[in-house]
Wavefront OBJ file of the C-alpha trace (Angstrom):
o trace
v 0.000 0.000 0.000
v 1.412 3.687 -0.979
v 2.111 5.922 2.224
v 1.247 9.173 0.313
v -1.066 9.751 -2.490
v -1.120 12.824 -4.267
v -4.375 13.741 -6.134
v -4.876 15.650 -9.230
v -8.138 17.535 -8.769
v -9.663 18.943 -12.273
v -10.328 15.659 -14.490
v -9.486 13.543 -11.528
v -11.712 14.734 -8.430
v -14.150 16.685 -9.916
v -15.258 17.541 -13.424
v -15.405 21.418 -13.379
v -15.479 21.780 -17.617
v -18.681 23.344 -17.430
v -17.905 25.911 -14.525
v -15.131 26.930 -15.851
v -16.156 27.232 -19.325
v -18.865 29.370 -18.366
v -16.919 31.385 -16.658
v -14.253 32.181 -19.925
v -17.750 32.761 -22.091
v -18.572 35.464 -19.348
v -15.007 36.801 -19.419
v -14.860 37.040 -23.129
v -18.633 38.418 -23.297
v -17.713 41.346 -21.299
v -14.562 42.125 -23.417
v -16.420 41.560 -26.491
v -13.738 39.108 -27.986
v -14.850 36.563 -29.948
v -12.646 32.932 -29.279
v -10.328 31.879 -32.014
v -11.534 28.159 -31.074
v -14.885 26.659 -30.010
v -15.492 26.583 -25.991
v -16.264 23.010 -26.302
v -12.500 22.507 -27.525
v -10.684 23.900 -24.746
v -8.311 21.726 -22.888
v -9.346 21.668 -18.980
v -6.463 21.607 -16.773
v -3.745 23.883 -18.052
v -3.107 27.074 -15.925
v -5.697 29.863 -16.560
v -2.962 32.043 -18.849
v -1.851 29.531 -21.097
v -6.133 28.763 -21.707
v -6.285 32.420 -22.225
v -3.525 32.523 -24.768
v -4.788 29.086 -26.367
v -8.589 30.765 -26.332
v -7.921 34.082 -28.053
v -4.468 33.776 -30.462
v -3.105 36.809 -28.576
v -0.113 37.303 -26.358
v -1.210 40.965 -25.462
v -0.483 41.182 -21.778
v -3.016 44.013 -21.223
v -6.454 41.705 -22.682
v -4.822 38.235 -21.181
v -4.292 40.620 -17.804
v -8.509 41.709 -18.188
v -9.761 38.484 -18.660
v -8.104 36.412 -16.845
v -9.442 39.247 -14.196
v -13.207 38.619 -15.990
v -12.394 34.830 -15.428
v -11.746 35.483 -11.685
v -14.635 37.435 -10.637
v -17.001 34.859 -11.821
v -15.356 31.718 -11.115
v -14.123 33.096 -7.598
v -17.199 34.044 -6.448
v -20.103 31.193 -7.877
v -18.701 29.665 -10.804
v -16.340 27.074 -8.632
v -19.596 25.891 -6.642
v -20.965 24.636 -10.150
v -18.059 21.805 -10.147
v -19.521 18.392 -9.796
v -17.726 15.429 -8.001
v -17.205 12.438 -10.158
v -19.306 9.400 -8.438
v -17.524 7.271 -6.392
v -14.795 9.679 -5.300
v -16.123 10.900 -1.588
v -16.504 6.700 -1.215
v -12.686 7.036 -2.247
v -11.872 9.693 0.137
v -13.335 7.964 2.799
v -12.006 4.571 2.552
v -8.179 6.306 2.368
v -8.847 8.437 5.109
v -9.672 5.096 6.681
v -5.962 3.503 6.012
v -3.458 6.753 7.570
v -2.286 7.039 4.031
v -0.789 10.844 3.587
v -3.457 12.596 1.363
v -2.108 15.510 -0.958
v -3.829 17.759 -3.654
v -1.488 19.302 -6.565
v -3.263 21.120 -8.753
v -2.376 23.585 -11.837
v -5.847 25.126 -10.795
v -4.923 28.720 -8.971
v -4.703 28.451 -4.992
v -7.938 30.696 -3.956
v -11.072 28.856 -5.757
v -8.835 25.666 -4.815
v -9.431 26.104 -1.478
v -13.312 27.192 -1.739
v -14.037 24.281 -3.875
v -12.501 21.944 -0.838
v -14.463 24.552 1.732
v -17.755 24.106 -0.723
v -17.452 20.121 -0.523
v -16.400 20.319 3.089
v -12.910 18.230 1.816
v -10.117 19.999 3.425
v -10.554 17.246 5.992
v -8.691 14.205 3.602
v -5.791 16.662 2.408
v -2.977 17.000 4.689
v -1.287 20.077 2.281
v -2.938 21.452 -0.761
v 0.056 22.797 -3.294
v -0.700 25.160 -6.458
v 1.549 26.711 -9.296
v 0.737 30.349 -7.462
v 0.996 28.784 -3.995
v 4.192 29.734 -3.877
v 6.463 32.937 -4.570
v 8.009 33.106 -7.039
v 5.139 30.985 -9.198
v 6.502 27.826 -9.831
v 6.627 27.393 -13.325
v 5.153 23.900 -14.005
v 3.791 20.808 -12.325
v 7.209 19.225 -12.003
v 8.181 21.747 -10.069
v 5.440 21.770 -7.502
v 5.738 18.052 -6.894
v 9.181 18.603 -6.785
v 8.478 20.935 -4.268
v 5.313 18.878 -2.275
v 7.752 16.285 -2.193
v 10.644 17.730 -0.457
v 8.276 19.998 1.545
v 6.741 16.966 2.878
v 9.975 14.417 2.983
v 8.155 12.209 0.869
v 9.749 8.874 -0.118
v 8.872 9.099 -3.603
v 8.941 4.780 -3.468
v 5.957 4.321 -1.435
v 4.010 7.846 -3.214
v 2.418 8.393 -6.112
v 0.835 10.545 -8.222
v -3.157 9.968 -9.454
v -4.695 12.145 -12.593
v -6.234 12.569 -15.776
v -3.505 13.429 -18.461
v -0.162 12.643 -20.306
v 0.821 16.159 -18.343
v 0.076 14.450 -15.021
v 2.196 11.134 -15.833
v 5.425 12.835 -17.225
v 5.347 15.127 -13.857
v 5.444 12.423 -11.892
v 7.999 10.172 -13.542
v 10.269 13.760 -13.853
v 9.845 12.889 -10.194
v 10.379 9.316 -9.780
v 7.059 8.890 -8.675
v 4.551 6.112 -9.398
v 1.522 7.035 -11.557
v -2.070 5.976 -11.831
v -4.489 7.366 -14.415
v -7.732 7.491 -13.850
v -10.155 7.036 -16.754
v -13.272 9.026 -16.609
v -11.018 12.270 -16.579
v -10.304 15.047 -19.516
v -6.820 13.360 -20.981
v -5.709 10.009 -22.590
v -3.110 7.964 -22.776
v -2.910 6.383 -26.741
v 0.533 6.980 -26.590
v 1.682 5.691 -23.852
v -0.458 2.847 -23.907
v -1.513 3.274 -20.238
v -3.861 1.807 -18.640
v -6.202 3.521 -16.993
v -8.537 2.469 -14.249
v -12.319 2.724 -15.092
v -13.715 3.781 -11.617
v -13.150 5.074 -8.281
v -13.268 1.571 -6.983
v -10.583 0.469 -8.939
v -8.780 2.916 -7.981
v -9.376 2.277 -4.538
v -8.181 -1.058 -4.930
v -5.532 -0.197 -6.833
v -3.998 1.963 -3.778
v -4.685 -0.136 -1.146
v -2.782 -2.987 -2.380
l 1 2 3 4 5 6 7 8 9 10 11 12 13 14 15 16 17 18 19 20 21 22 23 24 25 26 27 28 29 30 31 32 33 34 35 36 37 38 39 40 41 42 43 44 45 46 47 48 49 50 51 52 53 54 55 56 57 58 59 60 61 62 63 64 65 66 67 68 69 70 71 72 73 74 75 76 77 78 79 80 81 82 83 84 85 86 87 88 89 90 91 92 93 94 95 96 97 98 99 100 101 102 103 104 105 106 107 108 109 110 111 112 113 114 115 116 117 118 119 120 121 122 123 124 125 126 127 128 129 130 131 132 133 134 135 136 137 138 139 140 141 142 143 144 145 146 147 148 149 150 151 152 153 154 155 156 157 158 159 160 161 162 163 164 165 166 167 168 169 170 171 172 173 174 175 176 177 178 179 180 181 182 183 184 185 186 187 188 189 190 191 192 193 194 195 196 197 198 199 200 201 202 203 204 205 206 207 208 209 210 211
């Protein structure tokens, strides 16, 4: 059985695609610019101002700087409460918090709503540390870098952690890391490429863990 499990939360957790797209359609309403790609098509899980750049073709630091202020206002205040947990994962929290393992969240999803998403669903209970890109000053660049950083923060032994999420992304930070990786299957990413194999529910996953 792992000792410490670190959690994606965006793909992996809960599927937020439809919070936080509504919340870019809001931001780009009010700015009047038009997408250079369909909502629908936008990647969830990258941080907010590579999405921005992605969304609009532009690397003007004045409109990326207004909406990703647009972006914040809604998504800050109500938009994060429209996030809806993935069935099967409070059974999952549960049943870890029931073992002692070490509980972690690293996220590329900013620090604040983070933390009010985990207030809204009454969750900061199961995480011992919650670690985000702007957690941290100077902004860590990448997600390497913040488990680099969870793990020496937290004198992990990367041998008996691992890493659970959603996306190629989430699989190369962890093996940057020497960390064990499961992906989950009902999340936004996949894994042709690697030919990895996913696990189809929570209570695989469970399983898979608890080993």
């Amino acid at each position: 059985m792992f000792q410490s499990i670190i959690f994606d939360l965006d793909g992996t957790l809960i599927d937020s695609r439809a919070a936080i797209l509504d919340a870019f359609g809001k931001a780009l309403a009010v700015e009047g610019v038009q997408p250079r790609i369909a909502l629908s098509a936008v990647r969830i899980g990258p941080p907010l101002a590579e999405t921005l750049r992605e969304l609009t073709g532009s690397s003007d630091p004045a409109l990326l700087g207004s909406l990703a202020e647009r972006f914040k206002a809604h998504y800050d205040s109500t938009g994060y409460q429209a996030s809806v947990v993935f069935a099967g994962i409070p059974e999952l929290l549960e049943a870890l918090a029931a073992t002692g393992a070490r509980c972690f969240l690293a996220t590329n999803k900013r620090f604040l709503p983070t933390g009010l998403i985990l207030q809204h669903l009454r969750w900061q209970k199961y995480f011992e540390a919650v670690y985000a890109l702007d957690r941290e000053t100077p902004r860590l660049p990448d997600k390497t870098a913040m488990l680099a950083h969870l793990v020496a923060e937290q004198a992990l032994d990367a041998r008996n952690s691992i890493y659970v999420g959603d996306t190629p992304e989430d699989e190369a930070a962890a093996d940057a890391n020497g960390l064990p990786f499961a992906a989950v299957g009902w999340g936004y990413g996949s894994f042709p490429a690697t030919g990895k194999r996913c696990l189809a529910t929570p209570r695989e996953l469970i399983a898979f863990l608890t080993q």
